[in-house]
C-alpha positions in Angstrom: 105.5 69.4 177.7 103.3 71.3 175.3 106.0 74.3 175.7 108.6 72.6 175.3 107.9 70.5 171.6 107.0 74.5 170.6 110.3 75.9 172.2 112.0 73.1 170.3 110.4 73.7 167.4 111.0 77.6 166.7 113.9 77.3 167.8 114.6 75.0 164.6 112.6 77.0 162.4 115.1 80.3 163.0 117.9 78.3 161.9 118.9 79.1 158.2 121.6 76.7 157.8 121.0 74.0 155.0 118.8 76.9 153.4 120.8 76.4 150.0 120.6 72.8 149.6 116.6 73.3 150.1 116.3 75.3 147.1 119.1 72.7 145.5 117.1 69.4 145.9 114.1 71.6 144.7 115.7 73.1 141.6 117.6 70.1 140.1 114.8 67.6 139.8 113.2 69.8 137.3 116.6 70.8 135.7 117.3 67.6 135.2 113.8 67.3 133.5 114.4 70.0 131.1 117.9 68.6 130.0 116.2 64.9 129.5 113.7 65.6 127.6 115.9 68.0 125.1 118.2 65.4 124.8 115.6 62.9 123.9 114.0 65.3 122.0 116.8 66.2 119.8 117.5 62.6 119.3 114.3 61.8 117.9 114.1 64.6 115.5 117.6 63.8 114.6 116.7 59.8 114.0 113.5 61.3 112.1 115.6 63.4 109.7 117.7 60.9 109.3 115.1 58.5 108.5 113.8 61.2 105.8 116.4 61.6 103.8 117.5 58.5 103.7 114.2 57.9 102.2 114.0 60.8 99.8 117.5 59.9 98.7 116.6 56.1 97.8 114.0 56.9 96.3 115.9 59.6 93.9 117.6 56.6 92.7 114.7 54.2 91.8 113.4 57.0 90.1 116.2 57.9 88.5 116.5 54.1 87.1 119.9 53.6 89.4 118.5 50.8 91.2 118.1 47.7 88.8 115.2 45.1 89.8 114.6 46.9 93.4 113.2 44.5 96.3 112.2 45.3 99.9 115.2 43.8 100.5 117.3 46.3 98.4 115.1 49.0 98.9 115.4 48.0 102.8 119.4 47.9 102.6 119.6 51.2 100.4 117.6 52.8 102.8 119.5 51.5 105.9 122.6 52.1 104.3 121.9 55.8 104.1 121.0 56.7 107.9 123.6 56.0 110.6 122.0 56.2 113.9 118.5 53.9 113.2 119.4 50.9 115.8 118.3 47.2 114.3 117.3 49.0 110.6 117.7 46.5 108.5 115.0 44.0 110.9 113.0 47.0 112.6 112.5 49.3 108.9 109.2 48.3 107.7 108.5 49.3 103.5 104.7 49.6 101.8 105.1 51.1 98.3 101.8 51.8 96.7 100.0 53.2 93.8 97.9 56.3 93.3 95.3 56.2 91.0 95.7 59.3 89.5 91.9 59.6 88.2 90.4 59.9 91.8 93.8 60.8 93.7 92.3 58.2 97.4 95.7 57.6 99.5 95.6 55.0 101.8 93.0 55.2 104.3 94.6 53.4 106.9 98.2 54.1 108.9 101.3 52.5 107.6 101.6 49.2 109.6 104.8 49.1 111.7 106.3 46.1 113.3 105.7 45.7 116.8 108.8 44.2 117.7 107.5 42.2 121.0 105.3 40.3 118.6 107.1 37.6 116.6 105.1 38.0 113.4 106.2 40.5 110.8 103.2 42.3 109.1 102.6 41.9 105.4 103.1 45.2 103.3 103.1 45.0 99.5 105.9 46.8 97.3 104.7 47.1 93.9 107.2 49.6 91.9 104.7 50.6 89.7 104.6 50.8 85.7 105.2 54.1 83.8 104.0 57.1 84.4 102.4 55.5 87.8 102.9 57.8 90.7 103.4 56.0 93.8 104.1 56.4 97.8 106.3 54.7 99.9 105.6 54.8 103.2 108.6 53.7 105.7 108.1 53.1 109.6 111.3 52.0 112.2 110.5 51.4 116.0 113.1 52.6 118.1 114.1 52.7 121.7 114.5 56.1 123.8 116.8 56.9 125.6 115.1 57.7 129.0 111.6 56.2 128.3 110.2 57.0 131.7 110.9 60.5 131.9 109.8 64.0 130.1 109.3 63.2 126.2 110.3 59.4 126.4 107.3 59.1 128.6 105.1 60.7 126.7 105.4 59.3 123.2 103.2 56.0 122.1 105.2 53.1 122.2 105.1 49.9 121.4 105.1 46.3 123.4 108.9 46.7 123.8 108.6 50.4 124.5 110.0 51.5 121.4 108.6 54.7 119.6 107.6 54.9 115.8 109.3 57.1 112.9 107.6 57.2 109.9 108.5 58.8 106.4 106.7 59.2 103.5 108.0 59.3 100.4 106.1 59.9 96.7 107.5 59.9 93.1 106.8 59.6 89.6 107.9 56.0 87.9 109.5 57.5 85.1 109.8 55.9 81.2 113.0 53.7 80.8 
């Protein structure tokens, strides 16, 4: 009996048929993990840049005195209005604008607070514009989904209670005379 289970099994052993699709079902798993987390990557830093200059480029115009009586809600539309592939911007895009005092030049201490979007509560962020001559930072923070979040990258970023990822920009300028 013995002889025959060993027989049987050299015999299937020597056989090199199906040899290819071995080294196939090992190869393409971690292809496949190489091309996911590129794609995801390249989306992220392209939502990120996206979120930056959008930023940078709203803020050029409060400084510039283009935006007349800015809100968050303006500031949050102008912004929004600016980036093209930010899902949910206008509700996700959270805004805190605050001053520096130039005397001891502290920024904020703590992390920009970004909405959580499985919570129903919005967090409070102040937006003071400033007076002349004040310089101030705006920070800006959007949750957004990835694409494959439970795989490569998209597995590995912090996410929040929907599973969303964070980008954050900061932004600082000069509130100039009018």
């Amino acid at each position: 009996m013995f002889r025959a289970i060993r027989r049987l099994g050299a015999k299937f052993f020597r056989r090199e048929d199906g040899t290819a699709s071995v080294e196939f079902v090992m190869a393409v798993p971690v292809l496949l993990l190489v091309f996911v987390s590129s794609f995801e990557n390249g989306l992220l830093m392209t939502r990120s840049i996206m979120l930056d200059q959008a930023v940078e480029r709203t803020m050029r115009e409060l400084r510039l005195g283009r935006l007349t009586n800015p809100t968050p809600a303006s500031l949050k539309s102008e912004i929004c209005s600016r980036t093209v592939i930010l899902h949910d911007c206008s509700t996700a895009l959270t805004l805190e604008m605050v001053r520096i005092n130039t005397t001891s030049w502290n920024l904020p201490a703590t992390a920009i607070t970004c909405q959580d979007r499985s919570q129903a509560v919005v967090p409070v962020t102040t937006l003071d514009i400033g007076q002349q001559n004040d310089v101030m930072l705006l920070r800006a923070c959007i949750a957004q989904d990835a694409i494959f979040p439970t795989v490569g990258l998209g597995m590995l970023l912090p996410k929040d209670g929907n599973g969303g990822y964070y980008l954050t920009s900061v932004a600082t300028f000069v509130t100039e005379p009018r």
